[in-house]
Backbone as CSV, one residue per row, in Angstrom:
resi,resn,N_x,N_y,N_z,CA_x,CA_y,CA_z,C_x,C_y,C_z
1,UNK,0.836,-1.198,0.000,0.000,0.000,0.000,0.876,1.257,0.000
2,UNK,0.566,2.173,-0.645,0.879,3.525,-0.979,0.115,4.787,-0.337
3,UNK,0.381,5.621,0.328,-0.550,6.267,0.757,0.306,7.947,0.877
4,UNK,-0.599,9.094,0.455,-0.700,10.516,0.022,-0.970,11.514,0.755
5,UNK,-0.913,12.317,0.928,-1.648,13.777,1.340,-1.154,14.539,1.228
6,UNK,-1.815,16.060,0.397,-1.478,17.468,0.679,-2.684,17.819,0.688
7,UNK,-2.251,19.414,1.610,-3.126,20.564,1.223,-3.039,22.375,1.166
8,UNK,-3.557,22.667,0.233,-3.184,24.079,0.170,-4.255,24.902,0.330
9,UNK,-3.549,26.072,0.993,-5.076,27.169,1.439,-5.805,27.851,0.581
10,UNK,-5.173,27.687,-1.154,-5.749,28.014,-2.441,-5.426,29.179,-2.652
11,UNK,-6.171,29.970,-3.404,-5.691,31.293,-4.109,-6.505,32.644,-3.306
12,UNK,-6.910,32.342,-2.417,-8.444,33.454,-1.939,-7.865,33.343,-0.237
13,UNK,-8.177,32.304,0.051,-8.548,32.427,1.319,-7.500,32.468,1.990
14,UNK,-7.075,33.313,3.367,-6.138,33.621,4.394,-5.571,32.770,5.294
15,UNK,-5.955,31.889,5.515,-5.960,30.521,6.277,-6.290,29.659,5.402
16,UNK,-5.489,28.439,6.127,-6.020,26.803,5.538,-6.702,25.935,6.866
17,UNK,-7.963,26.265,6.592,-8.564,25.570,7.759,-8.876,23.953,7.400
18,UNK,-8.305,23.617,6.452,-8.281,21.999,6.095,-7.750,21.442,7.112
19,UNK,-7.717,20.045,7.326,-6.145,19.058,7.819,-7.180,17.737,7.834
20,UNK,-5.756,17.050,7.648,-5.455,15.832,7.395,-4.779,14.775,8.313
21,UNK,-4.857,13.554,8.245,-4.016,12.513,8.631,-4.101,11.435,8.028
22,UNK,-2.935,10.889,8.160,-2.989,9.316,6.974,-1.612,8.716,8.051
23,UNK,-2.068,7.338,7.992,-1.145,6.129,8.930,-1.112,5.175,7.704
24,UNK,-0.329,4.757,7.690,0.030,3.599,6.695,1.239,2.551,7.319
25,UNK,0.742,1.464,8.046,1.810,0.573,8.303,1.041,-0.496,8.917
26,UNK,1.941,-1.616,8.842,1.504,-2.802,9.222,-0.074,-3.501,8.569
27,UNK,0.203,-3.319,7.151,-1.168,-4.113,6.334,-2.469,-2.961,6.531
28,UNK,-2.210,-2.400,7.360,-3.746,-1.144,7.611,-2.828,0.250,7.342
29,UNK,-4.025,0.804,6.501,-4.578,1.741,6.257,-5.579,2.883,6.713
30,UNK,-5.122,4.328,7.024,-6.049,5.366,7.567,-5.764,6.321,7.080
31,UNK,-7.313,7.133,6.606,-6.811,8.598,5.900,-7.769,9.650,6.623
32,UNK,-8.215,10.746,6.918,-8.578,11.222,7.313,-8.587,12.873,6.963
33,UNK,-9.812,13.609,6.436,-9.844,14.663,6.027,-10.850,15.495,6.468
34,UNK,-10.893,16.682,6.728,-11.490,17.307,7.265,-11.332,18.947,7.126
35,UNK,-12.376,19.343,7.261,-12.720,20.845,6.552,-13.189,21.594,7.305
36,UNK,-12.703,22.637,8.294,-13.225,23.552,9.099,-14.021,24.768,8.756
37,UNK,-14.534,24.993,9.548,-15.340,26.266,9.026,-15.842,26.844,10.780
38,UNK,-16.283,28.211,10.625,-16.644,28.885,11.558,-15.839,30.381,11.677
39,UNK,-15.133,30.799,10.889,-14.792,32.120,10.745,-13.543,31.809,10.659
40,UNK,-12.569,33.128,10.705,-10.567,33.161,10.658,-10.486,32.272,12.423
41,UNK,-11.230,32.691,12.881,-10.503,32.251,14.545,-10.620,30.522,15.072
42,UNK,-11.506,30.394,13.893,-12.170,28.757,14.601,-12.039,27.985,13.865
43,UNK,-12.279,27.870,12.306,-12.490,26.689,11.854,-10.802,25.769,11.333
44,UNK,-10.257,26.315,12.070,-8.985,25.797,11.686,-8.575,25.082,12.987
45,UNK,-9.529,25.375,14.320,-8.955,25.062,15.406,-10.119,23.451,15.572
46,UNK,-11.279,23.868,14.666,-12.202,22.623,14.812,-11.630,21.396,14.411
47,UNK,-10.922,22.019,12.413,-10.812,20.732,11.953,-9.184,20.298,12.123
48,UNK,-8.647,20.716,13.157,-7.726,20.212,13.705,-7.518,19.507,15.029
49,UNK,-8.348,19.736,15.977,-9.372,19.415,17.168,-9.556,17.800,16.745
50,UNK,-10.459,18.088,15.707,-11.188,17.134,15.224,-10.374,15.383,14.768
51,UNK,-9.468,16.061,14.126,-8.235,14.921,13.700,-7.229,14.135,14.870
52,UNK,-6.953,15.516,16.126,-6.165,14.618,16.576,-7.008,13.780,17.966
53,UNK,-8.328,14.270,18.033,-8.867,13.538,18.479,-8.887,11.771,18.438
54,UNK,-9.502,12.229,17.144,-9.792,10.828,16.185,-8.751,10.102,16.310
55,UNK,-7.613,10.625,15.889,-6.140,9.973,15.725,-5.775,8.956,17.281
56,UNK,-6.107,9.759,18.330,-5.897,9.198,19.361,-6.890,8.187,20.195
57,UNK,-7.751,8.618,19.566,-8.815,7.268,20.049,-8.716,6.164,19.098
58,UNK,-8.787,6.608,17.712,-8.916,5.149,16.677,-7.810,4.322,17.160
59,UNK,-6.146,5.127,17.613,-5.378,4.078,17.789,-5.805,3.189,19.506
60,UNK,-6.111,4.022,19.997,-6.807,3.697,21.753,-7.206,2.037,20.976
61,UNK,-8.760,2.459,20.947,-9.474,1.416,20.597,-8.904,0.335,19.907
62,UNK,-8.220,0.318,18.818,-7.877,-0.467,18.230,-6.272,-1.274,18.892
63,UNK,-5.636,-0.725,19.696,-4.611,-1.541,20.344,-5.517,-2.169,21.124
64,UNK,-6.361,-1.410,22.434,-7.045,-2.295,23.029,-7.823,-3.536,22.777
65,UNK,-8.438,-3.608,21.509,-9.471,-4.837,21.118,-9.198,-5.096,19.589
66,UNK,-8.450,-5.920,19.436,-8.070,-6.233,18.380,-9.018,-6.631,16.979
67,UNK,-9.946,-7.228,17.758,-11.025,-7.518,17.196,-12.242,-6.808,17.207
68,UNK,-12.038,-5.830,17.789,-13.643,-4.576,17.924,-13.863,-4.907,16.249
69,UNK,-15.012,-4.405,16.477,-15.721,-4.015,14.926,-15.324,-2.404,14.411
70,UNK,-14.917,-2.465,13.012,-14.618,-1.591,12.787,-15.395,-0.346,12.825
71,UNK,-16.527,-0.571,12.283,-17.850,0.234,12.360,-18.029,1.140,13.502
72,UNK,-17.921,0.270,14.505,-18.364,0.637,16.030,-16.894,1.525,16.465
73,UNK,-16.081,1.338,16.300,-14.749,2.229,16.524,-15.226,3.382,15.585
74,UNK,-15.455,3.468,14.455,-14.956,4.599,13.691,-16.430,5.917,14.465
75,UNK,-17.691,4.800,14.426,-18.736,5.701,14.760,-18.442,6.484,16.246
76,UNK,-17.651,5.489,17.216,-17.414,5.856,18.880,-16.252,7.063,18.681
77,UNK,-15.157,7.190,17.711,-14.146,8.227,17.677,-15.279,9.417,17.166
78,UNK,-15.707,9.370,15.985,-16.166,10.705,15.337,-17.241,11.147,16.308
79,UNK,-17.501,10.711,17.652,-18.419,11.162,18.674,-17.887,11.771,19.473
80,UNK,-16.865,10.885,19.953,-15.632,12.180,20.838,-15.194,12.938,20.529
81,UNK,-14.603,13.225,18.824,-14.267,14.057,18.474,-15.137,15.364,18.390
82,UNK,-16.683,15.047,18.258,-17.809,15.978,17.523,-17.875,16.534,19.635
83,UNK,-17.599,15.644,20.464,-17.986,16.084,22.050,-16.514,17.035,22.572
84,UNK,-15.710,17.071,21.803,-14.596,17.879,21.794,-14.050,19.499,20.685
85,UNK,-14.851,19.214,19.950,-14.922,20.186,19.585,-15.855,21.108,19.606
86,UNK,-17.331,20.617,20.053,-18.545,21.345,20.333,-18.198,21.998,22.111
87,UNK,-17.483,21.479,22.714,-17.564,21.466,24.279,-16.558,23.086,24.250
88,UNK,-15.527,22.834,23.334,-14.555,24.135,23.369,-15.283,25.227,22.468
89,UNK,-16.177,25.108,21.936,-17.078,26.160,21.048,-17.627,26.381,22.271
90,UNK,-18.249,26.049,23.210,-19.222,26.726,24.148,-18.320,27.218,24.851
91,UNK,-17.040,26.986,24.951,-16.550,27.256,26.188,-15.798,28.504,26.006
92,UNK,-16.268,29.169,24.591,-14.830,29.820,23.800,-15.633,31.063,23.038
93,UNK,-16.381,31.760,23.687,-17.120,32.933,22.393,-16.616,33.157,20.992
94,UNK,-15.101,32.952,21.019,-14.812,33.332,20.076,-14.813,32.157,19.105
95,UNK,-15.056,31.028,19.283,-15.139,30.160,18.721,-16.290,29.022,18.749
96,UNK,-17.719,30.041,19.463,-18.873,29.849,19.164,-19.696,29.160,17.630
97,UNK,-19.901,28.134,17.364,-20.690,27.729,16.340,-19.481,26.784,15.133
98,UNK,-18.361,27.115,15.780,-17.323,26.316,15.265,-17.617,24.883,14.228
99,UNK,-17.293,24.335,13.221,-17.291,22.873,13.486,-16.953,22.546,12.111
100,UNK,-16.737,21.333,11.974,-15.656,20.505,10.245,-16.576,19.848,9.844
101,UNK,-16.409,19.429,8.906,-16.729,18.287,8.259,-15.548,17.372,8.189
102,UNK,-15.992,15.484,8.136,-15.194,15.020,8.175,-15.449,13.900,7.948
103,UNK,-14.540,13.038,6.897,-14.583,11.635,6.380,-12.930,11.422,6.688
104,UNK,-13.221,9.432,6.919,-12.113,9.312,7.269,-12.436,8.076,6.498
105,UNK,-11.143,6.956,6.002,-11.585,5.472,5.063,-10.186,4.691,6.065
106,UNK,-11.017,3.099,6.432,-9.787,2.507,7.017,-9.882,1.220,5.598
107,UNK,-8.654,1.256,5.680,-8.410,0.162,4.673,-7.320,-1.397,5.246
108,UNK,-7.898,-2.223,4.948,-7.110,-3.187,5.567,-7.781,-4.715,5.445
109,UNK,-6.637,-5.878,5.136,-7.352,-6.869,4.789,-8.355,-7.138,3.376
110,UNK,-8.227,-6.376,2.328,-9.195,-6.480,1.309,-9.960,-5.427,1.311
111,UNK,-10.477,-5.201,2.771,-11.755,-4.489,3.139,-11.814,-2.736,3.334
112,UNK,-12.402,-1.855,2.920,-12.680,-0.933,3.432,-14.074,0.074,3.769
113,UNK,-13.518,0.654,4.986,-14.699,1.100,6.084,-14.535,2.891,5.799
114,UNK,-15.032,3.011,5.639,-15.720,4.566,5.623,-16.823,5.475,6.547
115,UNK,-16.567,6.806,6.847,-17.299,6.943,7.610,-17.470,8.821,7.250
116,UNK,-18.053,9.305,7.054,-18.513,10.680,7.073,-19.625,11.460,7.805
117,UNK,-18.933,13.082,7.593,-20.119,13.816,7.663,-19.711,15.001,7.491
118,UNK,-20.597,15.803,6.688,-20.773,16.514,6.025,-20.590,16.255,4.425
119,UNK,-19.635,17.381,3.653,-19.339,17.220,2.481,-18.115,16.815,1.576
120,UNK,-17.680,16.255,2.780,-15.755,16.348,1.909,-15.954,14.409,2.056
121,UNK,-15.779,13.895,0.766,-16.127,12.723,0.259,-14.734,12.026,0.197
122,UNK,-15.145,10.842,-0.042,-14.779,9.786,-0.312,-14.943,8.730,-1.927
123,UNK,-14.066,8.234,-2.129,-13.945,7.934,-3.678,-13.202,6.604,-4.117
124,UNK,-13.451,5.660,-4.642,-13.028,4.365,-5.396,-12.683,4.756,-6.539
125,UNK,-11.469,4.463,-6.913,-10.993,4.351,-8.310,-11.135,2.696,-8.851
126,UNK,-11.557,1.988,-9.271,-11.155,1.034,-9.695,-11.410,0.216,-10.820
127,UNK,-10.601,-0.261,-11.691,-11.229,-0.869,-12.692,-11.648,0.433,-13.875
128,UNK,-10.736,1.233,-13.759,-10.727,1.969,-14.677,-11.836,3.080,-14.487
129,UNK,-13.025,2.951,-13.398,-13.766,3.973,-13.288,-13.834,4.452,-12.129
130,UNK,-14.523,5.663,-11.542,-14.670,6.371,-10.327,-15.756,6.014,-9.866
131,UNK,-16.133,5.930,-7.785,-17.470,6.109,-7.604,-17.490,6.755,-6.126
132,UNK,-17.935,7.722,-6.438,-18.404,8.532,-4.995,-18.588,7.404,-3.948
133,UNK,-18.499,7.302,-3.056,-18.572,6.088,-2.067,-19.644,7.279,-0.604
134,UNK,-19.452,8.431,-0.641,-20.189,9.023,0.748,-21.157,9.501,-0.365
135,UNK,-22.212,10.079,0.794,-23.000,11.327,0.297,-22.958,12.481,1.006
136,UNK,-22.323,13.221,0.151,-22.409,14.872,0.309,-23.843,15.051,1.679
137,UNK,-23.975,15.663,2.997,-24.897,15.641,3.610,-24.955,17.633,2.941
138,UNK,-25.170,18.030,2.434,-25.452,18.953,1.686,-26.847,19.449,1.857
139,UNK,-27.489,20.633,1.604,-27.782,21.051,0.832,-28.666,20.667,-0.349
140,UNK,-27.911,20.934,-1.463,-27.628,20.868,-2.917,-27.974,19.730,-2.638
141,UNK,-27.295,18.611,-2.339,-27.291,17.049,-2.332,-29.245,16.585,-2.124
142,UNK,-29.669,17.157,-0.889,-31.030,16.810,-1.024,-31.706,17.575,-1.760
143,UNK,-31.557,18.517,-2.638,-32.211,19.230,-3.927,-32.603,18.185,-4.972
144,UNK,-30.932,17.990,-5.191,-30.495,16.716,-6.548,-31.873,15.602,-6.218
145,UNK,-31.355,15.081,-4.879,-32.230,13.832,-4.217,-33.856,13.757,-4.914
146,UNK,-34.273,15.206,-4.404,-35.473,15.473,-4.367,-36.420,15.869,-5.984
147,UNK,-35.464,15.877,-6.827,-35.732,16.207,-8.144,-36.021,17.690,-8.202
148,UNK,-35.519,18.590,-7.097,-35.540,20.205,-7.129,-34.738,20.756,-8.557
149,UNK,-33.301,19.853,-8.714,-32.663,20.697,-9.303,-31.381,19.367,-10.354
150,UNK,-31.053,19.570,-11.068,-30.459,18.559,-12.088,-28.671,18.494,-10.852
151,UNK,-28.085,17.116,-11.562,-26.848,17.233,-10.664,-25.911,18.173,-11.117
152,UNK,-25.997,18.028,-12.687,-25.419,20.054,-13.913,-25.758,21.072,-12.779
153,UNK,-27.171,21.106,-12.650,-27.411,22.645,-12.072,-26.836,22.824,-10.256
154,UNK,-26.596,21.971,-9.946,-25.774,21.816,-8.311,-24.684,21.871,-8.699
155,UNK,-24.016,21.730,-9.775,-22.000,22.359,-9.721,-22.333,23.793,-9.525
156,UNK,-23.041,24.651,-9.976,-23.521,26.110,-9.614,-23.899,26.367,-8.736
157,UNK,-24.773,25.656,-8.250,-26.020,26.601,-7.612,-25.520,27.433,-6.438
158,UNK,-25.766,28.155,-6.024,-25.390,29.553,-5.245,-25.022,28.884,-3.580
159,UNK,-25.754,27.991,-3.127,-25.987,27.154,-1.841,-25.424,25.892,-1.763
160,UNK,-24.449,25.742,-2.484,-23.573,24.342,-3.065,-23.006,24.235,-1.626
161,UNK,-22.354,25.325,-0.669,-21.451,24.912,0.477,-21.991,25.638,1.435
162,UNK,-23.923,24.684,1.260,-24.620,24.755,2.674,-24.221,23.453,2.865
163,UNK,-23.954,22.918,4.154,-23.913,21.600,4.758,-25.131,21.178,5.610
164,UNK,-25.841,20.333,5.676,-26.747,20.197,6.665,-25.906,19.369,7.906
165,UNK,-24.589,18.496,7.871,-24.226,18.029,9.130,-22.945,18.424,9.790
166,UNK,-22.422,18.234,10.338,-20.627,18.702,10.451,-20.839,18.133,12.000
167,UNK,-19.459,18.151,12.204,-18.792,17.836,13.713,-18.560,18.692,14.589
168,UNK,-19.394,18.815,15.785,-19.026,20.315,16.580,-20.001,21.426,16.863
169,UNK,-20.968,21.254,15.944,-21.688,22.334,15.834,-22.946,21.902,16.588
170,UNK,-23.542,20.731,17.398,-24.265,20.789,18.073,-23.921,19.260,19.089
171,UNK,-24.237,19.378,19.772,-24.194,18.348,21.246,-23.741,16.718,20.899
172,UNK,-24.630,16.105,19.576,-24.818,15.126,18.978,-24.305,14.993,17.728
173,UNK,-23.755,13.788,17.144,-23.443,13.950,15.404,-24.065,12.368,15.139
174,UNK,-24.228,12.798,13.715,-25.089,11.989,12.926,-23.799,11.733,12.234
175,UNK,-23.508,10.497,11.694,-22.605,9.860,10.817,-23.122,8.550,9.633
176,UNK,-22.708,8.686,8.390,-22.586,7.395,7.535,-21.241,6.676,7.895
177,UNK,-21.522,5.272,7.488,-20.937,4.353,7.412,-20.682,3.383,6.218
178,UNK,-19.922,3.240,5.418,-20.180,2.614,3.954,-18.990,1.623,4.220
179,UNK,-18.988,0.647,4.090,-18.070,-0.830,3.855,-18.006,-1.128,1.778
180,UNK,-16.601,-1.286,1.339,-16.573,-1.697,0.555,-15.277,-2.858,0.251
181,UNK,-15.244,-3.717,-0.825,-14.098,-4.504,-1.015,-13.362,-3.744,-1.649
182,UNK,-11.700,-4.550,-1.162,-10.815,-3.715,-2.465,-10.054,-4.779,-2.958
183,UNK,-9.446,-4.552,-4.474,-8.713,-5.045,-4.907,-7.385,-4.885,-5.429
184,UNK,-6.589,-5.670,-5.609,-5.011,-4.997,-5.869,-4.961,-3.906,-6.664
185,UNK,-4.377,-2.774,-7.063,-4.892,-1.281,-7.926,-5.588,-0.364,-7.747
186,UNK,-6.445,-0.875,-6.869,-7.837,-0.054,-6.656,-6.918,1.216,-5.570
187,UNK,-7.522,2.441,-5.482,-7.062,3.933,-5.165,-8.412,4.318,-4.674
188,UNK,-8.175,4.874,-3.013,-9.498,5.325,-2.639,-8.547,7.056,-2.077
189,UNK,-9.560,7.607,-2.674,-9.059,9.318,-2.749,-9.924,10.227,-1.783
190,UNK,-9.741,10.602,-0.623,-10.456,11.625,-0.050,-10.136,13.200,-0.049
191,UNK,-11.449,13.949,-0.346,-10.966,15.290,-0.513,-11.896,16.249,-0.135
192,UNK,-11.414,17.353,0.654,-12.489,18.574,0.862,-13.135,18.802,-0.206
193,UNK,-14.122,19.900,-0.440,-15.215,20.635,-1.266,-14.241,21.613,-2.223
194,UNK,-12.977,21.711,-1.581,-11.771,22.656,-2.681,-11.531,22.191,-4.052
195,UNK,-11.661,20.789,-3.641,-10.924,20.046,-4.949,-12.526,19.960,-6.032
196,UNK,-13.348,19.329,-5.256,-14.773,18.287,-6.178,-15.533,19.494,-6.323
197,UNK,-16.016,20.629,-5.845,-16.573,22.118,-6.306,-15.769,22.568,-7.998
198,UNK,-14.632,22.434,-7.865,-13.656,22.983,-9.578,-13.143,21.859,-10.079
199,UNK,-13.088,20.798,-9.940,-13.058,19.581,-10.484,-13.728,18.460,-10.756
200,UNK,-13.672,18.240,-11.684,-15.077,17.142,-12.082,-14.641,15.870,-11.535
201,UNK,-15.450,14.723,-11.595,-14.759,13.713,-11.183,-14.042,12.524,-12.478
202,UNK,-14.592,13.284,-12.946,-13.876,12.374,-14.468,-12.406,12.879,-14.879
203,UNK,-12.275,13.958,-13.920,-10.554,14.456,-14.422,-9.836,13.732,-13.150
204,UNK,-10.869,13.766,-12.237,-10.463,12.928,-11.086,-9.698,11.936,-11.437
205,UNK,-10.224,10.639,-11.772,-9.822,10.032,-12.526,-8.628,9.915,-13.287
206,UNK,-8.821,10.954,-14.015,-8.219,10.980,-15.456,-6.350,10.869,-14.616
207,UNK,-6.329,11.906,-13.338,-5.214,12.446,-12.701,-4.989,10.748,-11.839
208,UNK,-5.627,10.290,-11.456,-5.334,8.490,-10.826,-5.029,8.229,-12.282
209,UNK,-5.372,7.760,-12.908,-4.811,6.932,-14.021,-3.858,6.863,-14.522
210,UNK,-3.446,8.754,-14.738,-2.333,8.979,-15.634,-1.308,8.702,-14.932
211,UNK,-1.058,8.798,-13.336,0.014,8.614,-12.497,0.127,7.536,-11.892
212,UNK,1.851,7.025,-12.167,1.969,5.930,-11.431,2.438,5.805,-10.138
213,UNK,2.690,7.272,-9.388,2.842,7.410,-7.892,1.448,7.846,-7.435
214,UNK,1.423,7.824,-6.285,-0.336,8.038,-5.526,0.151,9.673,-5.109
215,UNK,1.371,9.760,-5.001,2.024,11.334,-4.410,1.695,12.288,-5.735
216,UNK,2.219,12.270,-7.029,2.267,12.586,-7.897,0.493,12.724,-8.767
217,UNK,-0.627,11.710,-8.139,-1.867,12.183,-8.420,-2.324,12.950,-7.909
218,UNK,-1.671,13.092,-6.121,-2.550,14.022,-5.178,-2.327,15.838,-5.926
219,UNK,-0.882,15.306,-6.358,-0.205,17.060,-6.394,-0.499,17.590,-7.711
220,UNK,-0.697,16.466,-8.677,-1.505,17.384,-10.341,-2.611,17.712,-9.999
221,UNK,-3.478,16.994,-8.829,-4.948,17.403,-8.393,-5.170,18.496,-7.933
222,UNK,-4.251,18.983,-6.958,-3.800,20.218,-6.087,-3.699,21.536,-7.313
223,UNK,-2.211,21.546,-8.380,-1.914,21.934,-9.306,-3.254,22.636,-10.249
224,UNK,-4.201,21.463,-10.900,-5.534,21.625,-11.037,-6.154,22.726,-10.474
225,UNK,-6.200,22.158,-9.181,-7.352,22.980,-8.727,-6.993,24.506,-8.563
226,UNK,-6.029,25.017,-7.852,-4.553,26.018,-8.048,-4.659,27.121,-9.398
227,UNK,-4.553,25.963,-10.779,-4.789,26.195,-11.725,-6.465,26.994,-12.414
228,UNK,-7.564,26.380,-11.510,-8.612,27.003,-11.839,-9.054,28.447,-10.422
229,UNK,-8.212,28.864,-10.319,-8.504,29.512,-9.194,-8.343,29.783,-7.780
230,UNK,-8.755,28.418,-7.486,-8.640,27.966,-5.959,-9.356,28.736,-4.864
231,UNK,-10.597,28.873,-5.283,-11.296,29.827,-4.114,-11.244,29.329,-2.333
232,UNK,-11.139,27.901,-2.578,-11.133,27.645,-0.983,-9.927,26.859,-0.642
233,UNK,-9.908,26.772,0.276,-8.661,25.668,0.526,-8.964,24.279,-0.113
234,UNK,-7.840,23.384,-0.059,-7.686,21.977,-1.093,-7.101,21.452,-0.713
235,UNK,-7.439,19.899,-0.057,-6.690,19.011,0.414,-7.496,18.143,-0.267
236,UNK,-6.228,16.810,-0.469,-5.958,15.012,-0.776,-5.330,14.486,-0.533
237,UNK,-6.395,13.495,0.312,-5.147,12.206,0.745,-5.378,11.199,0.122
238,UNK,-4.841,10.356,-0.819,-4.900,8.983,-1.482,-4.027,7.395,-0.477
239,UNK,-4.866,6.532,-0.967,-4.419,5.320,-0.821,-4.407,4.462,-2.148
240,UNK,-3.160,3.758,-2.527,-3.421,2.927,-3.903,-2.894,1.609,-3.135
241,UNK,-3.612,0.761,-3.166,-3.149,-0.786,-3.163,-2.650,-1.479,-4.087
């Protein structure tokens, strides 16, 4: 296994309230991305909060019980994390209403576990094609759902980076969970709203395919996005098996 990450604060914005983590050793796999928001003072402190939370419980849990279920670990971290970053928003005026979005993918054994919330996704390369693996908790996303508005007219629409869930921003978090197989080649790519807002997912693609390092896809992706502007910050972390 091969495993990636950068991120840049883009062409606009003053801060990079992104961050990341990725572990790669011993047959397992962890990536972890996350997207702050809540003004210059906070959302950089959420979605960093947020990671090393996670970081320190997923490994907790998982030395302790070798055999826990993965599911049940990933859902029990992104709770502490969402009870740690909501607890310092109350405790913090200035960092009132704080909170990230955040998907993280464990890979290991064939198998991989996924887990989100909000809008910064998750992605399968394999077999020559792409497939969204989360759902955007969006907005836009229940428009599309609802037959309000075409998935064309949501790369626009004005309310594209409303979120309906995130981590932090209230007492409780709601999370998905998606399990998929993998196979030798297969590349699972996670990325904030920087990258998949100015990039389609078919160039997505196009940037896994053409490269035969997983480092070298993250950074033409980056480049890309850089290249069209970069209104928000942009992070990717890849895994290629």
């Amino acid at each position: 296994m091969e495993a990636y990450g950068i991120t840049d604060k883009g062409k606009v914005r003053r801060q990079n309230q992104d961050a990341f983590w990725i572990s790669c050793e011993n047959g397992q796999a962890i990536l972890t991305v996350c997207d702050g928001m809540g003004g210059a003072k906070a959302g950089n402190v959420a979605s960093d909060l947020a990671v090393k939370v996670y970081r320190t419980e997923i490994r907790r849990r998982m030395a302790e019980d070798k055999n826990a279920d993965i599911e049940d670990v990933l859902r029990d971290t992104v709770v502490l994390a969402n009870t740690a970053v909501y607890e310092l928003s109350i405790a913090n005026d200035d960092m009132n209403g704080m909170g990230t979005t955040f998907v993280s993918a464990v890979a290991e054994n064939g198998k991989l576990t996924v887990i989100n919330v909000g809008d910064s996704r998750a992605y399968l390369i394999s077999s020559g094609e792409i497939r969204q693996i989360t759902r955007d908790h969006s907005l836009v996303e229940d428009m599309v759902e609802r037959g309000d508005i075409t998935r064309e007219e949501s790369l626009h629409h004005p309310n594209k980076n409303l979120i309906t869930r995130a981590v932090g921003t209230l007492d409780t978090v709601e999370s998905d969970v998606f399990r998929e197989d993998l196979s030798p080649g297969d590349t699972v790519l996670l990325s904030t709203d920087g990258l998949t807002n100015i990039v389609r997912d078919s160039e997505i693609l196009d940037a896994v395919m053409s490269e035969s390092k997983i480092g070298s896809c993250c950074e033409k992706l980056i480049k890309l996005a850089l290249s069209r502007g970069a209104p928000d910050n942009v992070t990717v972390a890849a895994l290629r098996l």
